[in-house]
Residue, then its C-alpha position, 0 to 999 in steps of 0.5 A: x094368636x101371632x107368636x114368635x119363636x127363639x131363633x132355635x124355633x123354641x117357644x117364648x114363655x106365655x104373655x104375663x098381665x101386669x098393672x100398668x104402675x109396674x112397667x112403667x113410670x109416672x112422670x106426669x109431675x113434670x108436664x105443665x100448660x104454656x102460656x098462650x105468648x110462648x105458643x107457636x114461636x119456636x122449634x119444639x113441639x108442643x103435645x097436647x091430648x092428641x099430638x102435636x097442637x103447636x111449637x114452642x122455643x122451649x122444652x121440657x123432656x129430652x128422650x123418648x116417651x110414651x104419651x097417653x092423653x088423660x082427657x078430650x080436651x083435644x080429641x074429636x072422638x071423646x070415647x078414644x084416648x090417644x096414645x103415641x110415642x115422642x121423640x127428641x126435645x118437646x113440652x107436654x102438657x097436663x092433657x096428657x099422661x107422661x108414661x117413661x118405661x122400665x127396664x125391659x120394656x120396648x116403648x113401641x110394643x108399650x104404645x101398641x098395647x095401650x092402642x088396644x085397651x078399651x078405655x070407655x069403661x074407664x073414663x070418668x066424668x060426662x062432658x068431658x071424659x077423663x082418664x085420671x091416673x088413678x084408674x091409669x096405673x090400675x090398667x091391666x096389659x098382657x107383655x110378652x117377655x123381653x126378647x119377644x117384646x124386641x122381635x115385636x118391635x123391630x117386626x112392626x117398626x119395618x111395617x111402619x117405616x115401609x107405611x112412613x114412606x109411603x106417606x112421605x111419598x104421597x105428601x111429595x107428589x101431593x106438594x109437586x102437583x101443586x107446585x105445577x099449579x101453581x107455575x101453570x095457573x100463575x102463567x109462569x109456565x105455558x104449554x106450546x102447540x104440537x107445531x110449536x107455535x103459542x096458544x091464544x091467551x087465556x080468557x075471563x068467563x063467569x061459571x055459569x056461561x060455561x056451565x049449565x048448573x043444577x043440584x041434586x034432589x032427593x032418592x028413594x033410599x030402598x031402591x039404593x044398595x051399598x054396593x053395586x048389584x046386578x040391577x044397581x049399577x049406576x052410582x049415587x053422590x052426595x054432597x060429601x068428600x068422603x069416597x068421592x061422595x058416592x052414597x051407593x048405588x041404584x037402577x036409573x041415572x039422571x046424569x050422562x056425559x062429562x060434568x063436574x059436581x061441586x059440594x054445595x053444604x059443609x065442605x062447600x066448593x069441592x069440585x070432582x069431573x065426572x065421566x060417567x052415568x050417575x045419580x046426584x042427590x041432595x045439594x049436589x050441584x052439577x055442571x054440565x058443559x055448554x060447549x066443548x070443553x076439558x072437565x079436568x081442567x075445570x075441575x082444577x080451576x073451581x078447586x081454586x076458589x075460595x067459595x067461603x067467601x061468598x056466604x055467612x053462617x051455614x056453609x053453602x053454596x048455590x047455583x046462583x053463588x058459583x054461576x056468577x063467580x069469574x074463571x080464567x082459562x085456556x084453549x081448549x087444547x091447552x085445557x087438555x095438555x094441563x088436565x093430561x099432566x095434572x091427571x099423571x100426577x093424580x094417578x100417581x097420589x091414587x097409587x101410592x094411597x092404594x099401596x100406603x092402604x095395602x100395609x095399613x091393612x097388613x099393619x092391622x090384620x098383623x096387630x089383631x092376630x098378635x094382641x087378641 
């Protein structure tokens, strides 16, 4: 276990395990819900069971809290309370426990230590698990003593300020490329030829002139590994966003050159250019030019359309649907000069989203020693 020390290198006293009704108060008498014409018309945020679902004009609470949510009603993973700390002026209500700290407690060392409870065990009820303030009060968390609680915190409050950055820093490129999209594909902005002179005007083509179009089929799954081996090197992509779509590796390829793959079931229309040798399955689509022409690009340019337009129940997308839908585009060489700025950004996003995982990690490996 992750210990700190006095700063005369002295040890702090071993952790104590205390009820949850002792460290803390309850002030859950206070949330209440909000009738649904106050809802999103306002300033203040709204916290629900797991954060913030929407803003209001007015508030309840006006300091800092600790909430842990009570029940799934807003919670995609049902098993797993949430628990965060709030700020400012917001209004809580009913779906989450209000928990105010007492003296000598930090809220951030509290926050992370409820993060750590196993709360299946405690749920009651099936349909909807709930965590009731009975059982909530009787929880049992291990705190260290105040002066190692305020090193703790101000240790992973640095860690989560450097993380904070991070993703503030990724969500300003992310709106930069966009807004770079946005003056390029509306031809507010125009690159020019090297000689200066203007490129052609931009041309109207359905997809399925420029594309040769195919979907993905099906793989034996014993000759796929999970990670690439001396025999399995060519990757497998699915029908997902998730990695990329990659599904794992194999011995063979069915694709070879530049394309473009598409999802075509659930999150339908996500478009990834693709240069290398690899194994589509499933309802993958792929595009594989007719002509000379930037995948990069037309990367940018399928992520543009809005495909749910174009079918009703189940999403998906077929060859037929994206072959007849209409794309605008440039010259070749404008193509390039686009897809060479658009991928400056995009190698930026996957740098800062490289070092944002580094201090995740970090961030978790340091909480695992110190709370195990």
């Amino acid at each position: 276990m992750l210990r700190f020390k006095r700063d005369d290198g002295t040890s702090y006293p071993e952790w104590e395990e205390k009820r949850l009704e002792d460290i803390v108060l309850f002030l859950d008498e206070k949330r209440k819900p909000i009738t649904s014409n106050l809802r999103n018309k306002g300033i203040y945020p709204y916290y629900g069971a797991s954060g913030i679902i929407d803003y209001v004009d007015e508030y309840i609470f006006d300091e800092e809290l600790v909430l842990l949510s009570e029940d799934g009603a807003n919670i995609i993973d049902r098993n797993y309370p949430v628990c965060y700390i709030a700020k400012g002026k917001y209004w809580v209500n009913n779906h989450a426990h209000v928990l105010k700290s007492k003296e000598g407690l930090n809220n951030y060392l509290l926050k992370e230590l409820l993060e750590k409870i196993d709360y299946k065990k405690y749920n009651s009820g099936t349909a909807q698990p709930k965590l009731n303030q009975e059982t909530c009060r009787k929880l049992v968390v291990n705190i260290p003593c105040l002066e190692e609680q305020q090193k703790i915190a101000d240790f992973l409050s640095e860690v989560d300020n450097i993380i904070a950055m991070s993703e503030k820093e990724i969500e300003s490129l992310e709106m930069q490329k966009k807004g770079a999209m946005q003056k390029i594909f509306s031809h507010e902005v125009r690159f020019k030829a090297d000689d200066g002179s203007e490129y052609p005007e931009w041309e109207e083509k359905k997809i399925s002139e420029l594309f040769n179009i195919s979907a993905g089929g099906d793989i034996d799954r014993e000759k796929c590994t999970s990670e690439k081996t001396d025999s399995n090197i060519y990757p497998v992509y699915a029908n997902a966003i998730t990695k990329n779509g990659l599904y794992g590796y194999t011995d063979t390829f069915k694709i070879d050159g530049e394309t473009i793959t598409v999802t075509g079931r659930g999150d339908v229309g996500i478009a990834k250019a693709r240069k290398e040798k690899y194994y589509p399955i499933v309802r993958l689509l792929v595009l594989t030019p007719k002509n000379k022409l930037d995948v990069l690009f037309f990367e940018a340019v399928i992520n543009k359309i809005k495909f749910y337009e174009e079918y009703t129940g189940v999403p998906q997308l077929t060859a037929p649907q994206i072959g007849k839908m209409k794309v605008k585009f440039p010259c070749l060489e404008e193509q390039q000069k686009i897809a060479d700025l658009l991928s400056e950004f995009d190698n930026a996003i996957e740098y800062a989203k490289e070092e944002l995982e580094v201090w995740m990690n970090i961030k978790k490996g340091l909480l695992q020693q110190m709370f195990e």
